[in-house]
Each structure stands twice: as C-alpha cells, then as structure tokens.
C-alpha positions as CSV (number, residue, x, y, z in Angstrom):
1,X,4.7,0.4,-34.2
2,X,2.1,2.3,-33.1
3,X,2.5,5.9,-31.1
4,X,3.2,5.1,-27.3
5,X,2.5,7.5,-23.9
6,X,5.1,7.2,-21.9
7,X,5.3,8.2,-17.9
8,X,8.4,9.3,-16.3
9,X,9.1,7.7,-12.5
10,X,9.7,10.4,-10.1
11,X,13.2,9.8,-8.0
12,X,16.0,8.2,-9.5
13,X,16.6,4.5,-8.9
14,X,19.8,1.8,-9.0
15,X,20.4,-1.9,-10.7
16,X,22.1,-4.3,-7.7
17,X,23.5,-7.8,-8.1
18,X,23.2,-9.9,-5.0
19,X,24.1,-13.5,-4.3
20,X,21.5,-15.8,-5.0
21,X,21.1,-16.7,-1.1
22,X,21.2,-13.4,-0.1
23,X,18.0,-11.7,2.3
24,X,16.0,-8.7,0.7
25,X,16.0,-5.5,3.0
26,X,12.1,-5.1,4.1
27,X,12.3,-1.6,3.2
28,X,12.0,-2.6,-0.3
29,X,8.6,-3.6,0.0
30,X,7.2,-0.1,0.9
31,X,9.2,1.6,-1.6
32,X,6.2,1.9,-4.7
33,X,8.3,0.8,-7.8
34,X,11.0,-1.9,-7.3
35,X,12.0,-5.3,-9.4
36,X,12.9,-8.4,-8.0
37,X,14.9,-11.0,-11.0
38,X,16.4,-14.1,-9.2
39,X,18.5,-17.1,-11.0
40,X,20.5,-19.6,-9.4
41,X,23.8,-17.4,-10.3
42,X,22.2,-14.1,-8.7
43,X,20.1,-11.9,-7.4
44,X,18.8,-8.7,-9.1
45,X,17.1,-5.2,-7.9
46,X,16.3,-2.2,-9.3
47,X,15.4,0.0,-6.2
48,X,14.9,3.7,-5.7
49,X,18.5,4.9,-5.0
50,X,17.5,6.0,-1.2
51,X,16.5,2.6,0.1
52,X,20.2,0.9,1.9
53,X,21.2,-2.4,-0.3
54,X,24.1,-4.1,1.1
55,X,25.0,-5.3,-2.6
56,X,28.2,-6.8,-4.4
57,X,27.4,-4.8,-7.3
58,X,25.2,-1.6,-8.2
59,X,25.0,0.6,-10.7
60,X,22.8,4.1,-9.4
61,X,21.7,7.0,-11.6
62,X,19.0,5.4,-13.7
63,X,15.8,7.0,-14.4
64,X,12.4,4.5,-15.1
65,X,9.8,5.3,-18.4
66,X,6.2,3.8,-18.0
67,X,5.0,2.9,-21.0
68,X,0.8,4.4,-20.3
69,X,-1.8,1.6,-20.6
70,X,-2.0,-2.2,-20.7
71,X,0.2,-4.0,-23.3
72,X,-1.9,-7.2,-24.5
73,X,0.2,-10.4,-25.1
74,X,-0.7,-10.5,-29.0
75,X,1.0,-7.1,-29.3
76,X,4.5,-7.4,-30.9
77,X,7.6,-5.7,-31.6
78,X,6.9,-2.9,-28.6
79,X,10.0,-3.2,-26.5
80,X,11.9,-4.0,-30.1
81,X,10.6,-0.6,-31.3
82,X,11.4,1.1,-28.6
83,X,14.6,0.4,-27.7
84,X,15.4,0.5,-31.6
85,X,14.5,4.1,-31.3
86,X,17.0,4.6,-28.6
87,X,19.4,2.5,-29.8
88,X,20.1,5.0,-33.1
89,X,20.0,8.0,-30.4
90,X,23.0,6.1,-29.0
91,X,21.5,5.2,-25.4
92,X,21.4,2.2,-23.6
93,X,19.0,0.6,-21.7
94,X,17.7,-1.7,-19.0
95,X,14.4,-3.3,-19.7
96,X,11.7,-4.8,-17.3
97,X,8.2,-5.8,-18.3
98,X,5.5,-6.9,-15.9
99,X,2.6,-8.6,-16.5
100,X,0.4,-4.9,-17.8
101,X,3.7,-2.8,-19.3
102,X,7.3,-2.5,-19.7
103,X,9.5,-0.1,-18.2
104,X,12.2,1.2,-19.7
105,X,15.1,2.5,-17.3
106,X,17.8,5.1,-18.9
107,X,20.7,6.6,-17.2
108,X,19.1,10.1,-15.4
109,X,21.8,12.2,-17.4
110,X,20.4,10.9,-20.5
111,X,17.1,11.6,-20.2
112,X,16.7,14.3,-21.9
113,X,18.3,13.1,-25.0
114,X,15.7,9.9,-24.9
115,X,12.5,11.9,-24.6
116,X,13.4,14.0,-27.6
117,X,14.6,10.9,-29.7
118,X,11.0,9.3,-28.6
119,X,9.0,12.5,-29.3
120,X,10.7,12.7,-32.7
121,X,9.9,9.2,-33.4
122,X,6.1,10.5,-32.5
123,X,5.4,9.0,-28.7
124,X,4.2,11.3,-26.4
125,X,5.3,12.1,-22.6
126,X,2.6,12.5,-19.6
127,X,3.7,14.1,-16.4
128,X,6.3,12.8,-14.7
129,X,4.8,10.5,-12.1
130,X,5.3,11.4,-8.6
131,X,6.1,8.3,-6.2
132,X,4.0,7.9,-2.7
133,X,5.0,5.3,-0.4
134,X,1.6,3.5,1.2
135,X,3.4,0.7,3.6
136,X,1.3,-2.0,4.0
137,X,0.0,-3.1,7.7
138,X,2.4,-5.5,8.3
139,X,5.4,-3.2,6.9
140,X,4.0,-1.1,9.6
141,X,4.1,-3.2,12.5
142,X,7.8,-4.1,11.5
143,X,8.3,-0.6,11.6
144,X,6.6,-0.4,15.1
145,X,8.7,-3.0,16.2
146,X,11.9,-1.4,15.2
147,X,10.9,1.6,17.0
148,X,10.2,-0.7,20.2
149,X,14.1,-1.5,20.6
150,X,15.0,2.0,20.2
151,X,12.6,4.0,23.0
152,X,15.4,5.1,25.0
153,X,17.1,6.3,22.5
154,X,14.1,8.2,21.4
155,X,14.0,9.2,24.7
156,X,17.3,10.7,24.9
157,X,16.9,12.1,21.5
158,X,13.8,14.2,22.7
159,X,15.4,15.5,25.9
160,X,18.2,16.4,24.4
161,X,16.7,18.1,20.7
162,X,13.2,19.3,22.1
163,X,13.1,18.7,26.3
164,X,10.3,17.7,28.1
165,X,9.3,21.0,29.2
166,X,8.5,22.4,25.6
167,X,6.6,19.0,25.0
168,X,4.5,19.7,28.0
169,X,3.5,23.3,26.7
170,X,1.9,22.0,23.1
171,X,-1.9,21.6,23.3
172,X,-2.6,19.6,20.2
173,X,-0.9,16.6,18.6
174,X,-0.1,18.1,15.2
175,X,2.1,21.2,16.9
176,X,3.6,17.7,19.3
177,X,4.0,16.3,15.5
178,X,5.8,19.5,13.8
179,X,8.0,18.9,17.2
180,X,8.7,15.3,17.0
181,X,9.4,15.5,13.1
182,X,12.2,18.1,13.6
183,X,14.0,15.7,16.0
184,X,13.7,12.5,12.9
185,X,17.1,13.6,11.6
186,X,19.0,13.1,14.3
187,X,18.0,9.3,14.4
188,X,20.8,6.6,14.1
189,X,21.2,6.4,10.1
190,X,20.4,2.7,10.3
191,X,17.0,3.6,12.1
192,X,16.2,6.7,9.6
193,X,17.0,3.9,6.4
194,X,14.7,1.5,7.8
195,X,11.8,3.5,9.2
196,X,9.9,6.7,7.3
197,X,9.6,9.8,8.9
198,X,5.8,10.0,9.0
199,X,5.7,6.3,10.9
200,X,8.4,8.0,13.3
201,X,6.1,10.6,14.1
202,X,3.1,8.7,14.8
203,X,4.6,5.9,17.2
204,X,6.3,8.7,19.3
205,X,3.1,11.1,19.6
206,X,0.6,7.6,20.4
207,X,3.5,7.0,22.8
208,X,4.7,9.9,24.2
209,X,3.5,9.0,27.7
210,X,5.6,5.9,27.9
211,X,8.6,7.2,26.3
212,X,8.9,10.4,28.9
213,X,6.4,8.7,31.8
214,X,5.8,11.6,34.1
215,X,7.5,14.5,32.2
216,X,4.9,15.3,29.8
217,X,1.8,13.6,27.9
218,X,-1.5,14.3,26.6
219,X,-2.0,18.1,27.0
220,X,-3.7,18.9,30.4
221,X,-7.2,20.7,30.7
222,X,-7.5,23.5,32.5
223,X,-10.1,23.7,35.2
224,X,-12.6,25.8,34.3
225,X,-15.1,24.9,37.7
226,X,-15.8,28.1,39.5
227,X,-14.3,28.0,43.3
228,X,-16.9,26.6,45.6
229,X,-18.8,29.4,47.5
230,X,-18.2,28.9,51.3
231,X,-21.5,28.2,53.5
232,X,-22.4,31.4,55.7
233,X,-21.9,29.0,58.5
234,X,-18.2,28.7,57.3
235,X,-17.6,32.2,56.6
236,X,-18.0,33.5,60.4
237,X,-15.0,32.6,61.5
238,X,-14.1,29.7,63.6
C-alpha cells in the first residue's frame, strides 16, 4: 500500500443507533462532518458529541482520521491496509467511506497509540483539522423561526441579565453583540442545542426594537444643530 496523509477531525464525535422510523434532529445538518447509514433494522449516526440525539444506543468518545486526497475506485486494499495496521497495534475501528475518502474513527483515548502505529508503518499526519459550522439558508431560517416562539423569553432574559437601560447606552451593534452574547448561556438548554450562538446574536441585535419596543433600539444621534438665534424683533421683550 502506498504511504497515506491522514487529517485528524477537530472535536470528538459519537456512533448512535436509532429506529429505522425515527426523525433526524435538524441540527445535524449544520454540524460540518456527520454520517447518515439507514437499513430496515436501524438507523445509524455518527455526530459530533455536542449535537442532542435522542438515541436507543450511542457509543461517545470517538475521534475521526481523514484519509488526504481523492481515493479512485480502481485503488485497492486501502481501508484493508489500514485497518490491518491498526489491527496489530491492538485498536479497533469504525469505518465510513464516502464517495472521495474513508474515514477512519478511533476511540479519542487511543489516538495517540494509532498515529504512531501509522507513522511507523510510514503514513504521514497533517494538522489536525479544525471544524466550522457554515448553516445553510434554510438551516437558518429554522433557526429564525425557533427564535420567533421564544421572544418573550428573550425578552425576559435581557431584562433580567443585561436591562434595558445598559442596552440603550451602547452606540454600535458589535459592543450591543458582546452584550447579547454574554446573556446566550442562560437560554433554555433545548434552545442553546438547537440554535448557535452567533445566529442568537444576530436575530436579537436585527430585532432588538421589537423584542424591548420602547425601552431601547438603534442607538440615538445626538443633535448637533446649533440653537436657532432669536430675531432682534423677538429679543426686546414682549
């Protein structure tokens, strides 16, 4: 077999068994690495560990190897040689290929132990690869929407953690931003699961007039017009 690159995943991830019938949580679907194996006896996902699965079965504390580049059809023996490798080092593995590369997930605590038994074997390792979620438009707008049903609870949230009369005082939407983003812990776990943090902070800065209407908005410009000068006819007195 000839020498392999492999990535690291950044995070670490978890194998679930669900019934065949059973719905996906939409929050999969921003996350940026996840597999999706269904048969008519179940359900399978491998998932970062943060994202809430409501699963008969899971098994957390796996970490995911990329193997670098595009893996033609005509290539054998790649996954055979690799978990062969593995296999005499003792470790076990769960295997997914997609349609460019396999990925090779090994439990976190042994992944030390697996890099060095692939280096000796002569792969090499690239930097582990850092994960950014980029929701797509319509994950968004579910998001939105999500955030619709909970404004006055939002509302109370932000009276209680940051009070109107501090919003009022910020002049510019990143310091409202810093503001809002401090309060996102404090969000029903069920809400924080379900919606990111940077998505929080947008909908409640485009929206702050209608989630506190007529205790603070868009910061207020000061008058700068000069007093108008009285007439002289004004001036003497009535």
């Amino acid at each position: 077999m000839k020498p392999l690159k492999f990535y690291v995943l950044e995070g670490s991830f978890s194998i679930h068994r669900l019934k065949p019938g059973d719905s996906i949580p939409k929050a999969l679907f921003a996350s940026p690495f996840y597999a999706i194996t269904k048969s008519e006896n179940e359900l399978s996902i491998v998932a970062a560990e943060q994202i809430a699965i409501n699963s008969e079965k899971s098994e957390p504390g796996w970490s995911a190897l990329r193997v670098d580049g595009t893996l033609d059809f005509s290539e054998t023996g790649i996954l055979a040689g690799i978990s062969s490798v593995l296999a005499k080092a003792g470790l076990s593995i769960f295997a997914i290929s997609t349609f460019d590369t396999d990925y090779i997930l090994i439990k976190s605590e042994q992944l030390k132990k697996a890099k060095a038994a692939l280096t000796e074997a002569g792969h090499k390792f690239g930097r582990t690869q850092k994960q950014e979620e980029k929701p797509a438009s319509w994950a968004v707008s579910a998001y939105r929407d999500v955030l619709e049903r909970q404004i006055p609870a939002i509302r109370c949230l932000l009276t209680e953690r940051i009070g109107p009369a501090t919003l009022s005082t910020l002049r510019d939407k990143n310091t409202i931003g810093l503001a809002v983003g401090s309060a996102y812990e404090f969000l029903p776990a069920a809400v924080r699961i379900v919606v990111p943090r940077p998505i929080f902070v947008d909908f409640v800065v485009e929206n702050l007039d209608r989630i506190l209407p007529g205790e603070t908005g868009k910061p207020k410009q000061q008058n700068t017009k000069a007093p108008k000068a009285k007439s002289a006819k004004e001036s003497k007195g009535k």
